[in-house]
py3Dmol code that shows the C-alpha trace and the ligand (Angstrom):
import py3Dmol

protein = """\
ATOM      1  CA  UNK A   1      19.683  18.581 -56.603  1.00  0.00           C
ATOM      2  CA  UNK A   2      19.789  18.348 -52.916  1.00  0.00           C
ATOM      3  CA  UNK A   3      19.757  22.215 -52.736  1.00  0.00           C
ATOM      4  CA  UNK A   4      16.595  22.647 -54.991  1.00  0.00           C
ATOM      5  CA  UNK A   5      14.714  19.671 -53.168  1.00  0.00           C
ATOM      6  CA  UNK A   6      15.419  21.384 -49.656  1.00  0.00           C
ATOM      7  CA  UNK A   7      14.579  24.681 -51.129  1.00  0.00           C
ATOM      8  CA  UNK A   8      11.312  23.259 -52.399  1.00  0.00           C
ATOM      9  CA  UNK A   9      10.084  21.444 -49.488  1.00  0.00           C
ATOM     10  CA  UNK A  10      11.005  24.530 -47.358  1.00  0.00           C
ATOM     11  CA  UNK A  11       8.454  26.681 -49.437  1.00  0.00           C
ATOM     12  CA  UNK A  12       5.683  24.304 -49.339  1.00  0.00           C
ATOM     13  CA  UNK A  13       6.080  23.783 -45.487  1.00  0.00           C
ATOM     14  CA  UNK A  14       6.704  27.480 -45.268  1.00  0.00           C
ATOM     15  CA  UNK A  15       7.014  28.027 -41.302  1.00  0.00           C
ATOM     16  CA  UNK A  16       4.266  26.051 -40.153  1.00  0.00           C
ATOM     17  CA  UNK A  17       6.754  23.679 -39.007  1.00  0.00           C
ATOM     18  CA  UNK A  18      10.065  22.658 -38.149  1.00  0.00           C
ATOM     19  CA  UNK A  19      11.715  20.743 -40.828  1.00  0.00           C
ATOM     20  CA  UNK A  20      14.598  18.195 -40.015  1.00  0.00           C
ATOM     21  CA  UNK A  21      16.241  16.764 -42.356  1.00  0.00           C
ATOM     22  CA  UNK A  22      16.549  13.034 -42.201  1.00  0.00           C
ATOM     23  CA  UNK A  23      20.165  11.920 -43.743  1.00  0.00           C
ATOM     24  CA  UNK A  24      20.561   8.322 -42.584  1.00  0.00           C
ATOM     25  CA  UNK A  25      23.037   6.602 -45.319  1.00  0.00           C
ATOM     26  CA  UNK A  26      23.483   9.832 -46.842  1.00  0.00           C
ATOM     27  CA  UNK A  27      27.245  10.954 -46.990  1.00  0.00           C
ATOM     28  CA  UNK A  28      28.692  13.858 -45.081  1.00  0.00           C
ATOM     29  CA  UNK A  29      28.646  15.715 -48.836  1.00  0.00           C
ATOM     30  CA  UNK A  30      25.185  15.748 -48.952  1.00  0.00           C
ATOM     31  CA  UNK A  31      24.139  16.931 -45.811  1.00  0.00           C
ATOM     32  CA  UNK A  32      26.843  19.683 -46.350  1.00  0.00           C
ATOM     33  CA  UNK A  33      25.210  20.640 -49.432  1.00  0.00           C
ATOM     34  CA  UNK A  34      21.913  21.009 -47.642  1.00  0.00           C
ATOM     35  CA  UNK A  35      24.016  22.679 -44.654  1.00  0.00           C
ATOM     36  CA  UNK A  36      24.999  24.786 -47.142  1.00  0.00           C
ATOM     37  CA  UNK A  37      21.934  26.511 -47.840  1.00  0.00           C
ATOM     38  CA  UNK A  38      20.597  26.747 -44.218  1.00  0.00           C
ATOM     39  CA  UNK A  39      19.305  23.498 -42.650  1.00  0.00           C
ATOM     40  CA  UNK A  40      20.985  22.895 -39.440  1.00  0.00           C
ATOM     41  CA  UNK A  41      18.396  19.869 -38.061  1.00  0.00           C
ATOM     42  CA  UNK A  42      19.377  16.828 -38.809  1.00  0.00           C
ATOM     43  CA  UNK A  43      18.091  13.540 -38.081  1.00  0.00           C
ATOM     44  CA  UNK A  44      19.856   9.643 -37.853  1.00  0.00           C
ATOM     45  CA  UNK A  45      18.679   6.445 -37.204  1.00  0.00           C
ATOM     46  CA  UNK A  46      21.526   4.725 -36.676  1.00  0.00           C
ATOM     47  CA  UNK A  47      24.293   5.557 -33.018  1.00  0.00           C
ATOM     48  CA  UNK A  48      27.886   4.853 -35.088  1.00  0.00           C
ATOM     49  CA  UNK A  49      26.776   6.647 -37.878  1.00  0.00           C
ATOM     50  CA  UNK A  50      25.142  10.031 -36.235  1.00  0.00           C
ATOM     51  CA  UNK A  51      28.737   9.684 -33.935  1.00  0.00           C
ATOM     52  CA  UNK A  52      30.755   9.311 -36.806  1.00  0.00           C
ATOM     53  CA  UNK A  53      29.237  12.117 -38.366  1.00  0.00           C
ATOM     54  CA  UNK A  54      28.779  14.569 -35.735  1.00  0.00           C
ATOM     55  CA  UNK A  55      32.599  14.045 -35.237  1.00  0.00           C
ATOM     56  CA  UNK A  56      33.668  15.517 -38.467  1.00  0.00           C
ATOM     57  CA  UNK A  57      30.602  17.829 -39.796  1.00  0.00           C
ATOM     58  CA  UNK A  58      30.369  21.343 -38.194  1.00  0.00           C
ATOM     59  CA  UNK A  59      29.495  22.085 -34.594  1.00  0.00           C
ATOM     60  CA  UNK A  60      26.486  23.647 -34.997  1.00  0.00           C
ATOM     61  CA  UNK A  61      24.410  21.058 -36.479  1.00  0.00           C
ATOM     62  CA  UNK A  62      21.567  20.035 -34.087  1.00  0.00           C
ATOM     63  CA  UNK A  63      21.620  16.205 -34.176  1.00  0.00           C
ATOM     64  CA  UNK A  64      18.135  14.248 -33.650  1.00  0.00           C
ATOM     65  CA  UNK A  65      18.411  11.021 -32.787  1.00  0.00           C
ATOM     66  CA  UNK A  66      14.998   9.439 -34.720  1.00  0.00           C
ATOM     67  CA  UNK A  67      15.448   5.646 -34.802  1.00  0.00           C
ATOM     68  CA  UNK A  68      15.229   2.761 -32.677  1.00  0.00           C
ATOM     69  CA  UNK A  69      17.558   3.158 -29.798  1.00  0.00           C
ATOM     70  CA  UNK A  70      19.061   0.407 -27.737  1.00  0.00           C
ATOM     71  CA  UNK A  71      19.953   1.239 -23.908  1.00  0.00           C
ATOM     72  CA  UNK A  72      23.688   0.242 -24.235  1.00  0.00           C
ATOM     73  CA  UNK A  73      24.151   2.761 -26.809  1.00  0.00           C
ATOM     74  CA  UNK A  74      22.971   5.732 -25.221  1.00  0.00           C
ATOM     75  CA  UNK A  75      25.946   6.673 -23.879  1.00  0.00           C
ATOM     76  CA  UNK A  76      27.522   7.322 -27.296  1.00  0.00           C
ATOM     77  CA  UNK A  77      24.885  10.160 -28.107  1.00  0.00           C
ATOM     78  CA  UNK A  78      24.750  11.243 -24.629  1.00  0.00           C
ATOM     79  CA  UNK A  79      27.528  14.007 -25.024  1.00  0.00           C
ATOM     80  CA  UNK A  80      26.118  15.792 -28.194  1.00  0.00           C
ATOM     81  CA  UNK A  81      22.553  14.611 -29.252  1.00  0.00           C
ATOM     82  CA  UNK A  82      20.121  17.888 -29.462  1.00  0.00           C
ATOM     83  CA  UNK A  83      16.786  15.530 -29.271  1.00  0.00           C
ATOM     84  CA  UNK A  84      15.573  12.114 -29.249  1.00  0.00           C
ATOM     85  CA  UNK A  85      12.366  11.549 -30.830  1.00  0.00           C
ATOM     86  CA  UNK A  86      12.305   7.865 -30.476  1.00  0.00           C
ATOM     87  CA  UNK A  87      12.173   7.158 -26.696  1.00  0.00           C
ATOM     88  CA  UNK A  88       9.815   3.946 -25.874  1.00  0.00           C
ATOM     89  CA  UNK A  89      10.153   2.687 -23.224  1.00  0.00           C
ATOM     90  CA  UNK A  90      10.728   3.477 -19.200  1.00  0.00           C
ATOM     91  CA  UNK A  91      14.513   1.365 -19.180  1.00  0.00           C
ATOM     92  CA  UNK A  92      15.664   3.612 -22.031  1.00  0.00           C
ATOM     93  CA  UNK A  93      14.112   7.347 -20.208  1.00  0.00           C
ATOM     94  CA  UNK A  94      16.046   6.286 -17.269  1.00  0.00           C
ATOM     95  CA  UNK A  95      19.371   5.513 -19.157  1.00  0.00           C
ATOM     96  CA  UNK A  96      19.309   8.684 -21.092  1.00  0.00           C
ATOM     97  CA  UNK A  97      18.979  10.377 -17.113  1.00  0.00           C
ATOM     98  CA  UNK A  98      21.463   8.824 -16.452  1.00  0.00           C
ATOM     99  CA  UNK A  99      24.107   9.308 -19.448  1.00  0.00           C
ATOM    100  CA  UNK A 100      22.664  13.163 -18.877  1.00  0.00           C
ATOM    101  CA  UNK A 101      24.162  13.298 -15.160  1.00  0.00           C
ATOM    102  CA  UNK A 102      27.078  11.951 -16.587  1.00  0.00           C
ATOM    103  CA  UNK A 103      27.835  14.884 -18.768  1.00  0.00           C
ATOM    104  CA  UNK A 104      26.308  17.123 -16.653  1.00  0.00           C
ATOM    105  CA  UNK A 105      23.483  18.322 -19.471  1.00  0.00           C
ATOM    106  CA  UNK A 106      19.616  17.677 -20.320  1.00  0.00           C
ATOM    107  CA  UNK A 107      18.692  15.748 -22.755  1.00  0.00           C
ATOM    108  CA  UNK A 108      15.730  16.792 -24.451  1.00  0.00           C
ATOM    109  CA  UNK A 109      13.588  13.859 -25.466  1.00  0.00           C
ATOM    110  CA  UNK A 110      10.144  13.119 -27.190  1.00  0.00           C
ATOM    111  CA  UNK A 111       7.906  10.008 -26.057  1.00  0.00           C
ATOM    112  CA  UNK A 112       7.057   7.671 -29.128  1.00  0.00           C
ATOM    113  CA  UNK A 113       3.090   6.806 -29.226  1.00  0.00           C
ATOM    114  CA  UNK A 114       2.196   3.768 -30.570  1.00  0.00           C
ATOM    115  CA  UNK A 115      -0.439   5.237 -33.171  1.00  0.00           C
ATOM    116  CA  UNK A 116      -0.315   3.164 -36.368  1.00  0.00           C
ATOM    117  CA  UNK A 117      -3.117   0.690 -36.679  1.00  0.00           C
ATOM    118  CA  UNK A 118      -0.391  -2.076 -37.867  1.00  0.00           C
ATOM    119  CA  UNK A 119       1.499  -4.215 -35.227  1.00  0.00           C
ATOM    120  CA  UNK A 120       5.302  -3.564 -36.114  1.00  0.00           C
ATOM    121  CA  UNK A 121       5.620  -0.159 -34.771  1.00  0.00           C
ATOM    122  CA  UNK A 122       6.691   0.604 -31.500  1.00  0.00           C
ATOM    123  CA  UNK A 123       6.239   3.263 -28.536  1.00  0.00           C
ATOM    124  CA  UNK A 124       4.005   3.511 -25.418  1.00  0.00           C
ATOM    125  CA  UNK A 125       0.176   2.982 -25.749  1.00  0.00           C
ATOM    126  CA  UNK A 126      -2.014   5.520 -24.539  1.00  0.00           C
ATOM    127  CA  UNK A 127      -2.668   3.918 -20.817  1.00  0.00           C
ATOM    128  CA  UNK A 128       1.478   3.490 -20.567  1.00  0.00           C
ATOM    129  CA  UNK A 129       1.934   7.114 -21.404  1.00  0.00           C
ATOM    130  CA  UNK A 130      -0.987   8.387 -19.031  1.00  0.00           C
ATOM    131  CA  UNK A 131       0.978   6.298 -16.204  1.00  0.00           C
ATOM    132  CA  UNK A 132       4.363   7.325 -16.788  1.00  0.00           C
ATOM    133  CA  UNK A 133       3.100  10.970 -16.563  1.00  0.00           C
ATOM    134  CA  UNK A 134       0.963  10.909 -13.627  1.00  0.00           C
ATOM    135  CA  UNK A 135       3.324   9.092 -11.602  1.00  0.00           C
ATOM    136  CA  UNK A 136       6.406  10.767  -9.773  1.00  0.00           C
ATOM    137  CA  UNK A 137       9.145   8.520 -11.753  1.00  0.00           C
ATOM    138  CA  UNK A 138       9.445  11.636 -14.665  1.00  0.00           C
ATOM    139  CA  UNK A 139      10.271  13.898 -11.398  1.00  0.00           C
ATOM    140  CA  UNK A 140      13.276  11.764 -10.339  1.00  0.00           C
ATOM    141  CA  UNK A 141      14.698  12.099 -13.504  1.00  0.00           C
ATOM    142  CA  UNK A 142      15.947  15.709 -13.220  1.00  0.00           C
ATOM    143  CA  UNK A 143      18.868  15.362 -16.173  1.00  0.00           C
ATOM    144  CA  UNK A 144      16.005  15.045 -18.892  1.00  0.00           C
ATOM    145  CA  UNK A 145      13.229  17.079 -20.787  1.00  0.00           C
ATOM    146  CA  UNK A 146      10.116  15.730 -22.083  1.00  0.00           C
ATOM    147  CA  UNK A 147       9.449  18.083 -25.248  1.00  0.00           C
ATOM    148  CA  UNK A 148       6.179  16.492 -26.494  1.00  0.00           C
ATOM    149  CA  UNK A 149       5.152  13.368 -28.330  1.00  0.00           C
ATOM    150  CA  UNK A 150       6.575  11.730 -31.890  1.00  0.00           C
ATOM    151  CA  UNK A 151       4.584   8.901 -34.124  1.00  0.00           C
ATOM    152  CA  UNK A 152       4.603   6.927 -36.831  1.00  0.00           C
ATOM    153  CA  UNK A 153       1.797   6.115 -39.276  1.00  0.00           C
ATOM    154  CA  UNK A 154       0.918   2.530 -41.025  1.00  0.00           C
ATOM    155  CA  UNK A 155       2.827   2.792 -44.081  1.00  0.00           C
ATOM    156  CA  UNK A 156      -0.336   2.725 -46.487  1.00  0.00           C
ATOM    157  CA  UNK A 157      -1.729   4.080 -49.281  1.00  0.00           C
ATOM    158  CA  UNK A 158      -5.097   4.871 -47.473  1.00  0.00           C
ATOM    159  CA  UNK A 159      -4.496   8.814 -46.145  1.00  0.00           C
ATOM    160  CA  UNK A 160      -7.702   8.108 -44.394  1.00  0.00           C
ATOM    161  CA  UNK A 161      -6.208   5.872 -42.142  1.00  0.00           C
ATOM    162  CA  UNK A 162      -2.935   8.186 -42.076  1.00  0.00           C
ATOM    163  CA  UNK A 163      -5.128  11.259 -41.142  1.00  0.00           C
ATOM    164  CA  UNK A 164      -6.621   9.024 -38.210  1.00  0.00           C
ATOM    165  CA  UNK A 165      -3.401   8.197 -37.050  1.00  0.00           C
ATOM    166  CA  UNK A 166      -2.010  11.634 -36.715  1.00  0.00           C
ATOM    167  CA  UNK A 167      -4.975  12.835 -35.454  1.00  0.00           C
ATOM    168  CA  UNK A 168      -4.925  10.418 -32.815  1.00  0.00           C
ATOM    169  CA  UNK A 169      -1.767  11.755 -31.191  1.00  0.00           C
ATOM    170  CA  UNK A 170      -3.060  15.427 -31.691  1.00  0.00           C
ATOM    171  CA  UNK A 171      -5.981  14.621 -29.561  1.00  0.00           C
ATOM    172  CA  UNK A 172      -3.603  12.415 -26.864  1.00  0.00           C
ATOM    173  CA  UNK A 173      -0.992  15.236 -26.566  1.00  0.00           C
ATOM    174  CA  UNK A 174      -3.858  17.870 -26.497  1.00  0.00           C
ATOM    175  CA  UNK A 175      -5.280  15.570 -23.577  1.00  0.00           C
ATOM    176  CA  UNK A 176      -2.384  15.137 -21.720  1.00  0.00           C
ATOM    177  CA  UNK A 177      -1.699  18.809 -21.505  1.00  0.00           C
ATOM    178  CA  UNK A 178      -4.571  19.567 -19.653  1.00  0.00           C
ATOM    179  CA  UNK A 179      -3.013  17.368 -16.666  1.00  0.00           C
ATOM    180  CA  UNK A 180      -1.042  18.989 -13.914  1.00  0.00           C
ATOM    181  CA  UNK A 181       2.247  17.442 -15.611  1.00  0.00           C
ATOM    182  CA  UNK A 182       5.850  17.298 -14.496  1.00  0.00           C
ATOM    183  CA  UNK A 183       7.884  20.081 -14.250  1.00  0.00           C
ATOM    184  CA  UNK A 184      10.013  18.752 -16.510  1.00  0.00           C
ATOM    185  CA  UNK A 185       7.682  17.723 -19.232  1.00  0.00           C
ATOM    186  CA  UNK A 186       6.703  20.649 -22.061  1.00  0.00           C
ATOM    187  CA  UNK A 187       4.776  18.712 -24.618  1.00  0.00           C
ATOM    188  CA  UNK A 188       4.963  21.671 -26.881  1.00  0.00           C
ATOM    189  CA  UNK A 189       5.929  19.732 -29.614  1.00  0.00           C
ATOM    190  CA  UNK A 190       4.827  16.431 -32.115  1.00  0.00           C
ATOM    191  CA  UNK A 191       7.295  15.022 -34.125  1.00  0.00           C
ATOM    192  CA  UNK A 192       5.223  13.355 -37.040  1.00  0.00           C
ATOM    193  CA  UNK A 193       4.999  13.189 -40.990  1.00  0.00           C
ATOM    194  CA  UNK A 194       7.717  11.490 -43.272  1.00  0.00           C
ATOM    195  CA  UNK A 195       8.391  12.180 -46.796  1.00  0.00           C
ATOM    196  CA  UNK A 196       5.025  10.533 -48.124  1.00  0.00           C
ATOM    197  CA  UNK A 197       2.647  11.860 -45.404  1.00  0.00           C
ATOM    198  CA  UNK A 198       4.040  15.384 -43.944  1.00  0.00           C
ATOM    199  CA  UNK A 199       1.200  17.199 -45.311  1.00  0.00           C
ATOM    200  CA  UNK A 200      -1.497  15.032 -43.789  1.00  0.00           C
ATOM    201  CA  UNK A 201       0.608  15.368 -40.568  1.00  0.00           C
ATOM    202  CA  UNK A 202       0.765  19.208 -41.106  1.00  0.00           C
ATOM    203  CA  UNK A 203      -2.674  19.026 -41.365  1.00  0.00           C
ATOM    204  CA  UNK A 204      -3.463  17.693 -37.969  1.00  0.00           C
ATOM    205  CA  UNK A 205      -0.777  20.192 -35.557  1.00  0.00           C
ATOM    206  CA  UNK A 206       2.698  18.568 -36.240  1.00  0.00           C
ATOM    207  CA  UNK A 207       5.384  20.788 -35.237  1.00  0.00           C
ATOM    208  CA  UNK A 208       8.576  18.699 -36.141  1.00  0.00           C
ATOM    209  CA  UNK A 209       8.832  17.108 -40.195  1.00  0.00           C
ATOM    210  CA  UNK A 210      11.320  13.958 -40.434  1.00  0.00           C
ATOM    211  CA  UNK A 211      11.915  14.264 -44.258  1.00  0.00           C
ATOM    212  CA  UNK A 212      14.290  12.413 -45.932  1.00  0.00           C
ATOM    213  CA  UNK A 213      13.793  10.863 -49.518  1.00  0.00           C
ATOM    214  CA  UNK A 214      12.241  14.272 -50.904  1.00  0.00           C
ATOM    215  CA  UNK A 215      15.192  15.771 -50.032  1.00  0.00           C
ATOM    216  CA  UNK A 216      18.322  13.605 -50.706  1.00  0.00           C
ATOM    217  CA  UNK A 217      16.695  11.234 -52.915  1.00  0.00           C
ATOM    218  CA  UNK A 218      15.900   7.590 -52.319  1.00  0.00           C
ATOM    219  CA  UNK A 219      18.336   4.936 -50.229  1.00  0.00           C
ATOM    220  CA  UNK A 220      19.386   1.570 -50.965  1.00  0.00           C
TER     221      UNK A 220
END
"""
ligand_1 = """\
15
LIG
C 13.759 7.191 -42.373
C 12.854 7.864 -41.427
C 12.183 9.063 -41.756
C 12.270 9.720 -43.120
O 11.674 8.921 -44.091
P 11.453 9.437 -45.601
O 10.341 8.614 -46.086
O 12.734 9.182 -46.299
O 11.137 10.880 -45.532
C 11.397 9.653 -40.787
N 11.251 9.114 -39.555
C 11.854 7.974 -39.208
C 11.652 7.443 -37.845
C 12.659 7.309 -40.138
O 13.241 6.154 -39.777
"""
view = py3Dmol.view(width=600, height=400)
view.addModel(protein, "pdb")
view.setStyle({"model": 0}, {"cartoon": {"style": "trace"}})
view.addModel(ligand_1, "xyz")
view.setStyle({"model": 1}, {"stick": {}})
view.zoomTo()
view.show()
């Protein structure tokens, strides 16, 4: 099952993006199976879990770190974690520089845009971002890499509003990189597009898929 749904979504998406393959509440079986046939990106929402798991599945998994992330627990992914998508604020960029000196390593990180039209979501606005990279804080913070930009859309049934979403960080990121940025900031990549909306992300220059219910099936 898991094998044909990864195969599947790997020929639709066919190398016009990055696919990682979100397994939060998923047991270590299934993201074997999946391992299995290739996919070595995998993303968690939740610290103890992605720590328990990156304990006992193999070493060359690349671990994203996608959900919500609280500054005390940063230190727990520190050693290991291959990206976080879901950075939001200033406190938590300067934690994660920190934990990085710590084990003497870079984190690679993506900032989270606030792009849905709904309230609930959360990430920088526009004017926050723009700040953050124009002043010198992102220089002082030498243990981390800024890889590009990750968002969420309204959950909705209206791809209209989706496709305005997405677009929105398109044009943001393609803004931004016109700037004379940080040394340590890439923005090559934009982490958007879920299960129901990848192709609408695709659509408007996502490089990184989260996909996680096409592939392992729904969660409780
Ligand atoms: C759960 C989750 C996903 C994957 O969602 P699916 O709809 O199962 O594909 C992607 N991104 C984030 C931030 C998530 O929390």
């Amino acid at each position: 099952m898991i094998k044909d749904n990864l195969k599947s979504t790997l020929a639709q998406i066919n190398g016009r993006a990055q696919l990682i393959a979100v397994s939060k509440k998923k047991p270590n079986e299934a993201l074997l199976e999946a391992y299995n046939v290739g996919q070595r990106d995998f993303g968690e929402n939740y610290v103890q879990e992605l720590v328990e798991k990156s304990e006992s599945l193999p070493k060359d998994i690349k671990w994203h770190m996608i959900g919500h992330l609280q500054t005390n627990k940063v230190k727990y992914i520190a050693p290991f974690v291959y990206l976080i998508h879901s950075v939001d604020s200033e406190k938590l960029l300067k934690e994660i520089n920190k934990q990085g000196k710590k084990n003497e390593r870079i984190i690679n990180v993506l900032l989270q845009l606030h792009i849905a039209e709904e309230d609930s979501k959360t990430g920088f606005d526009k004017t926050e971002l723009l700040e953050l990279l124009k002043s010198e804080k992102l220089d002082n913070y030498q243990n981390i890499k800024v890889l590009g930009l990750m968002g969420m859309s309204t959950f909705t049934e209206n791809e209209q509003q989706v496709e305005r979403e997405f677009s929105s960080l398109k044009q943001l990121n393609d803004e931004i990189k016109k700037e004379q940025l940080p040394k340590n900031v890439t923005l090559n990549e934009i982490s958007m597009g879920m299960s129901g909306d990848w192709e609408l992300a695709l659509k408007h220059g996502s490089t990184m898929l989260r996909i996680g219910s096409s592939i392992f099936g729904l969660r409780n």
